[in-house]
N, CA, C and O atoms as a CHARMM CRD file, in Angstrom:
* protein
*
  160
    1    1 UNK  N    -22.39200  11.43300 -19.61700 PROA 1      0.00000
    2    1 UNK  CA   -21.51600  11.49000 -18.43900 PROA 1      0.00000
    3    1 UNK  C    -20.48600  10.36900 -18.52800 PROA 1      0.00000
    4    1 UNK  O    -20.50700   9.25900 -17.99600 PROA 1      0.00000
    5    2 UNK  N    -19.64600  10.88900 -19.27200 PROA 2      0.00000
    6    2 UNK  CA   -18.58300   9.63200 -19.34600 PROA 2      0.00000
    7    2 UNK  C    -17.43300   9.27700 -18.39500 PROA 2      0.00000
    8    2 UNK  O    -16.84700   8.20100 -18.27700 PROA 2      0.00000
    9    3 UNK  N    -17.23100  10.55800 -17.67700 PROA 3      0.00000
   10    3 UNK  CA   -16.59700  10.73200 -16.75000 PROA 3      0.00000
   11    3 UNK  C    -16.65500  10.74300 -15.20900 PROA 3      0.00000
   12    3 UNK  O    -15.82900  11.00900 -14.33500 PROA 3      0.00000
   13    4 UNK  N    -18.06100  10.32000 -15.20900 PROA 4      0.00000
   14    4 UNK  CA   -18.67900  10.30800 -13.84300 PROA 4      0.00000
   15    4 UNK  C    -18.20300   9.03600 -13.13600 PROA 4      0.00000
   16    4 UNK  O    -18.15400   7.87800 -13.55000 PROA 4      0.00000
   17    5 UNK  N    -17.79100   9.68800 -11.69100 PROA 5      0.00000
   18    5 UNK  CA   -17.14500   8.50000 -10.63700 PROA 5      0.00000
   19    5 UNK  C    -18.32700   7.16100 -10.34000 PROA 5      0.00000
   20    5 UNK  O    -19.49000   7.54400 -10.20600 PROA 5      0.00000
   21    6 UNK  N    -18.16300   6.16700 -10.27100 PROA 6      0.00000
   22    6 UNK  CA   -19.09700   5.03100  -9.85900 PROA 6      0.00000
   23    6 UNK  C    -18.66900   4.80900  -8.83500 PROA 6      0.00000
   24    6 UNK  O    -17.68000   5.38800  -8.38300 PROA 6      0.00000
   25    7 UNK  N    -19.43700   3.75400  -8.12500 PROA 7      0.00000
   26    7 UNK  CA   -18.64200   3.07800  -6.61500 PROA 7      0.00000
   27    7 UNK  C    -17.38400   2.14500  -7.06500 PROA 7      0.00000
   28    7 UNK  O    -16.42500   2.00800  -6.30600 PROA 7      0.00000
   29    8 UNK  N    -17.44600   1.40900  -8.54400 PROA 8      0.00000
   30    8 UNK  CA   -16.59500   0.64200  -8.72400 PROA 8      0.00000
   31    8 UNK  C    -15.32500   0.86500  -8.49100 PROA 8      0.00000
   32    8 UNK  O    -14.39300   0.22800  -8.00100 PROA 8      0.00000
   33    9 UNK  N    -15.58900   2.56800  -9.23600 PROA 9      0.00000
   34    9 UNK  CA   -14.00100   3.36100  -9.05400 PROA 9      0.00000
   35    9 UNK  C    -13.70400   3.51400  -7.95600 PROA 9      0.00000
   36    9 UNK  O    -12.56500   3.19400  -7.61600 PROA 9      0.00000
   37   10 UNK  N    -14.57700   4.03200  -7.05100 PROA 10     0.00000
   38   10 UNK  CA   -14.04600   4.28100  -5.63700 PROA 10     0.00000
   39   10 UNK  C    -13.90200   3.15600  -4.45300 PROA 10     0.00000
   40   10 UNK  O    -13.40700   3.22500  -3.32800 PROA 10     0.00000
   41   11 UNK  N    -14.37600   2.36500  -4.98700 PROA 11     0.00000
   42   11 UNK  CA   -13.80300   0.61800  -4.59200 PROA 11     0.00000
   43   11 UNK  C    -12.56600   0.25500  -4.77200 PROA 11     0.00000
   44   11 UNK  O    -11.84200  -0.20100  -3.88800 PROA 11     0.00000
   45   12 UNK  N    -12.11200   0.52300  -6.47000 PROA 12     0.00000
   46   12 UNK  CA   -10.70800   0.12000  -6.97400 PROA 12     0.00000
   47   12 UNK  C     -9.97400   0.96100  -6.21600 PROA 12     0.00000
   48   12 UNK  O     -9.16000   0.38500  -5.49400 PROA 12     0.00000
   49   13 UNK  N    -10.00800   2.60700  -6.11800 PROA 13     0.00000
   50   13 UNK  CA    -9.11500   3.46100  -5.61400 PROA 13     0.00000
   51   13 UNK  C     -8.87800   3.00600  -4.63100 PROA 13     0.00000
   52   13 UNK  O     -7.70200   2.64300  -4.62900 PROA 13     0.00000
   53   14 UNK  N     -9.51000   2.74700  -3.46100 PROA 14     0.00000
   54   14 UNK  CA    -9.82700   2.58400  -2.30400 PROA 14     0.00000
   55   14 UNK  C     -8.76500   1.35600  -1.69400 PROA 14     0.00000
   56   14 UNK  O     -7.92100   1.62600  -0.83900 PROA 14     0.00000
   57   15 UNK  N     -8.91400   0.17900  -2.18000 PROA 15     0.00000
   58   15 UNK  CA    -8.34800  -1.08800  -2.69000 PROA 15     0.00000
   59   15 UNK  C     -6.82800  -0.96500  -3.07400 PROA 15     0.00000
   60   15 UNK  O     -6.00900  -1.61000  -2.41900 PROA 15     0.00000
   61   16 UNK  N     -6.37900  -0.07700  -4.22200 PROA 16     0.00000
   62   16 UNK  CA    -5.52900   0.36500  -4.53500 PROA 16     0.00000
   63   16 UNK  C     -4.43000   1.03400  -3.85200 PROA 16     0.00000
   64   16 UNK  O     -3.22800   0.82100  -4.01400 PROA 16     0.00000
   65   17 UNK  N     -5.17700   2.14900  -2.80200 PROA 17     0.00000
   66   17 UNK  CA    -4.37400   2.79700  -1.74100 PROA 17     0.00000
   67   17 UNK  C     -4.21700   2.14700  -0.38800 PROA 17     0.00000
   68   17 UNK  O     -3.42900   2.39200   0.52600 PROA 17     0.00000
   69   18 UNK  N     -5.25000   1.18500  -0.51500 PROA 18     0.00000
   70   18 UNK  CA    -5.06600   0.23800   0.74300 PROA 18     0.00000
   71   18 UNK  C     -3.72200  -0.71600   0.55600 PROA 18     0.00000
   72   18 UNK  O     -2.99100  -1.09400   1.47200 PROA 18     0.00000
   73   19 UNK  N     -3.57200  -1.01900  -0.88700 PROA 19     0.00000
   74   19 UNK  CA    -2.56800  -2.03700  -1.34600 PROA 19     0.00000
   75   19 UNK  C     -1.36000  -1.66600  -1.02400 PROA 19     0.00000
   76   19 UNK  O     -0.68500  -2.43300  -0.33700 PROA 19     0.00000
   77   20 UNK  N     -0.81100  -0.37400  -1.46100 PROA 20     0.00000
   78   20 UNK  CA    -0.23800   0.96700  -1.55600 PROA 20     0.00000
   79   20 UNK  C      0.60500   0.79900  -0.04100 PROA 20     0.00000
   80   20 UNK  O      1.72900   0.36000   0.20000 PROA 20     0.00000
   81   21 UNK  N     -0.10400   1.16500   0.54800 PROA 21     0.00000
   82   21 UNK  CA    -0.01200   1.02700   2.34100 PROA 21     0.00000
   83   21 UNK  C      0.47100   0.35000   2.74000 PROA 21     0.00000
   84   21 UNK  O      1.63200   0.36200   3.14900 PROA 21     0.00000
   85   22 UNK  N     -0.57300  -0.76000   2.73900 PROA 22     0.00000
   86   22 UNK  CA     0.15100  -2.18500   3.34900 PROA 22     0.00000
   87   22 UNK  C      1.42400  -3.00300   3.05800 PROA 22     0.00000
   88   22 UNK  O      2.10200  -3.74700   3.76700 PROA 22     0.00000
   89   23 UNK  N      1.53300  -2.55000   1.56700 PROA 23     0.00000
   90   23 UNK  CA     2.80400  -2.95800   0.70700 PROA 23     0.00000
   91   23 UNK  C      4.30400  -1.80400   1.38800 PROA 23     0.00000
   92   23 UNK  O      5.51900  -1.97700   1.49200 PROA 23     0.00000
   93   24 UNK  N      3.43000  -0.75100   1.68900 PROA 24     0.00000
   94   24 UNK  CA     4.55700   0.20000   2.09100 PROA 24     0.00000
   95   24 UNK  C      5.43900  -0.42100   3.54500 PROA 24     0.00000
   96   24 UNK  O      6.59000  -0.71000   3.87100 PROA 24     0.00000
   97   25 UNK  N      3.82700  -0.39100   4.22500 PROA 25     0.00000
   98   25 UNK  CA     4.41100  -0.69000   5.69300 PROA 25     0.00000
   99   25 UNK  C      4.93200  -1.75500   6.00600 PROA 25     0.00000
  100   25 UNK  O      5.69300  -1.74400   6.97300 PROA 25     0.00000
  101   26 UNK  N      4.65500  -3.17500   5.19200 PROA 26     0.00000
  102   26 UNK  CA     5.01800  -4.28700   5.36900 PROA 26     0.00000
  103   26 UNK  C      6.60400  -4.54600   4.96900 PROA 26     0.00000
  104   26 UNK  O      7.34000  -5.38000   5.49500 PROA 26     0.00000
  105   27 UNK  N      6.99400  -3.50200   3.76500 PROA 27     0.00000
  106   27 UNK  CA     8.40200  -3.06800   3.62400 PROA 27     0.00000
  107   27 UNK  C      9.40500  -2.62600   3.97600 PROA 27     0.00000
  108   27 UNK  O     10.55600  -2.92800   3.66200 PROA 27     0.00000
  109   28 UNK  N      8.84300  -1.53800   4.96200 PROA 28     0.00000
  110   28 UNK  CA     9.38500  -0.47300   6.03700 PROA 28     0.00000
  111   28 UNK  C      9.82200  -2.26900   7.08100 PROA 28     0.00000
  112   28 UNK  O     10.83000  -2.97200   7.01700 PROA 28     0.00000
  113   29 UNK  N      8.78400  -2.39900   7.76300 PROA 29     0.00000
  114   29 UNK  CA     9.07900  -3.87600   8.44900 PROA 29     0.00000
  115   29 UNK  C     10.26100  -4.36400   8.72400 PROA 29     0.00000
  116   29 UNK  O     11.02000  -4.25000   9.68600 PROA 29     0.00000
  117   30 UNK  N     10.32200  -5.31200   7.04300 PROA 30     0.00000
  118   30 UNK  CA    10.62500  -5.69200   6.35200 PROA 30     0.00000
  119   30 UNK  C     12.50100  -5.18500   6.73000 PROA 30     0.00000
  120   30 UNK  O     13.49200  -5.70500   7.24200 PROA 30     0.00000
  121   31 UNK  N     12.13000  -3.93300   6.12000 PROA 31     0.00000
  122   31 UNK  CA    13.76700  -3.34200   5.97200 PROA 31     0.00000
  123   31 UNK  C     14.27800  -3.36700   7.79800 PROA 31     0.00000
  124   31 UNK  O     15.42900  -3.60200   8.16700 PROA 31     0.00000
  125   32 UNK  N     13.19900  -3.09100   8.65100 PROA 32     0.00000
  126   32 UNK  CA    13.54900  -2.38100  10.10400 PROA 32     0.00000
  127   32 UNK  C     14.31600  -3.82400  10.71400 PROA 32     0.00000
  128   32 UNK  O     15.32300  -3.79900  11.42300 PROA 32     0.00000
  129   33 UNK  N     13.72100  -4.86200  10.34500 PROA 33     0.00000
  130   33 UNK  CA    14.04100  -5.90200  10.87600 PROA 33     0.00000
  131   33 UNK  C     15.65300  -6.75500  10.32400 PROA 33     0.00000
  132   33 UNK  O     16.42200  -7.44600  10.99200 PROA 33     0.00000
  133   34 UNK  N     15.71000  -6.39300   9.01900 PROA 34     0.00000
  134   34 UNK  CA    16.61200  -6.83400   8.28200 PROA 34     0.00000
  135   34 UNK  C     17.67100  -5.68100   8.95900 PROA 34     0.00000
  136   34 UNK  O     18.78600  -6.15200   9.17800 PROA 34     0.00000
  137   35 UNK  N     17.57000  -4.82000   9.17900 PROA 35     0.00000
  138   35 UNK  CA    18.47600  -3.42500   9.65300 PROA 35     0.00000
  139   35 UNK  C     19.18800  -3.91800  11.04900 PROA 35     0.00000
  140   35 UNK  O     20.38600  -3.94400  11.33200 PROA 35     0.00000
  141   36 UNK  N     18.09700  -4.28100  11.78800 PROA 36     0.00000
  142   36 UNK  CA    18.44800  -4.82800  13.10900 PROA 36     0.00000
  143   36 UNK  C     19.53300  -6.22700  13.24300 PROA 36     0.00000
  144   36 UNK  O     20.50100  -6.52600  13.94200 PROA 36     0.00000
  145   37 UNK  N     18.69200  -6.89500  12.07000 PROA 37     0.00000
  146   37 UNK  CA    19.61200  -8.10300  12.07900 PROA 37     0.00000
  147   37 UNK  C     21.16000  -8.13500  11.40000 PROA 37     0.00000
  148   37 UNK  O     21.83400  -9.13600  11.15500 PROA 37     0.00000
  149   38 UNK  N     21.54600  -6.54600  11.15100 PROA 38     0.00000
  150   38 UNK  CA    22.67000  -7.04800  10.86600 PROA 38     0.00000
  151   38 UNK  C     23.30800  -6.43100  11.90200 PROA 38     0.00000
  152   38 UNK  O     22.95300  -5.41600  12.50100 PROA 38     0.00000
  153   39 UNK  N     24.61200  -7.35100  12.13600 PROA 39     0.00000
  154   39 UNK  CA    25.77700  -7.27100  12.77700 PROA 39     0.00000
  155   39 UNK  C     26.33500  -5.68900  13.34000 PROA 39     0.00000
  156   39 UNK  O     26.53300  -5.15100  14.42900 PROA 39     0.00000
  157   40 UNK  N     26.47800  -5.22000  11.45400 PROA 40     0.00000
  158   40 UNK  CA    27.10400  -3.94500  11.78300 PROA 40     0.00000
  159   40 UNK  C     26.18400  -2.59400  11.91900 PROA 40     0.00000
  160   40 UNK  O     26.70700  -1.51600  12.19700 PROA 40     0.00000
């Protein structure tokens, strides 16, 4: 079974899409605020 899922994997995935996310939303933010702060 070389291909069989472990918890490790579904830890990393898990971890991974959490990263994914937070990196997304913290960007979105990121941009909403920078958007606001400009002038024009």
């Amino acid at each position: 079974m070389d291909h069989a899922i472990t918890i490790g994997d579904v830890l990393i995935a898990s971890a991974v899409s959490i990263a994914v996310v937070g990196l997304g939303g913290l960007a979105a933010w990121v941009l909403s605020l920078y958007a606001k702060g400009m002038p024009r």
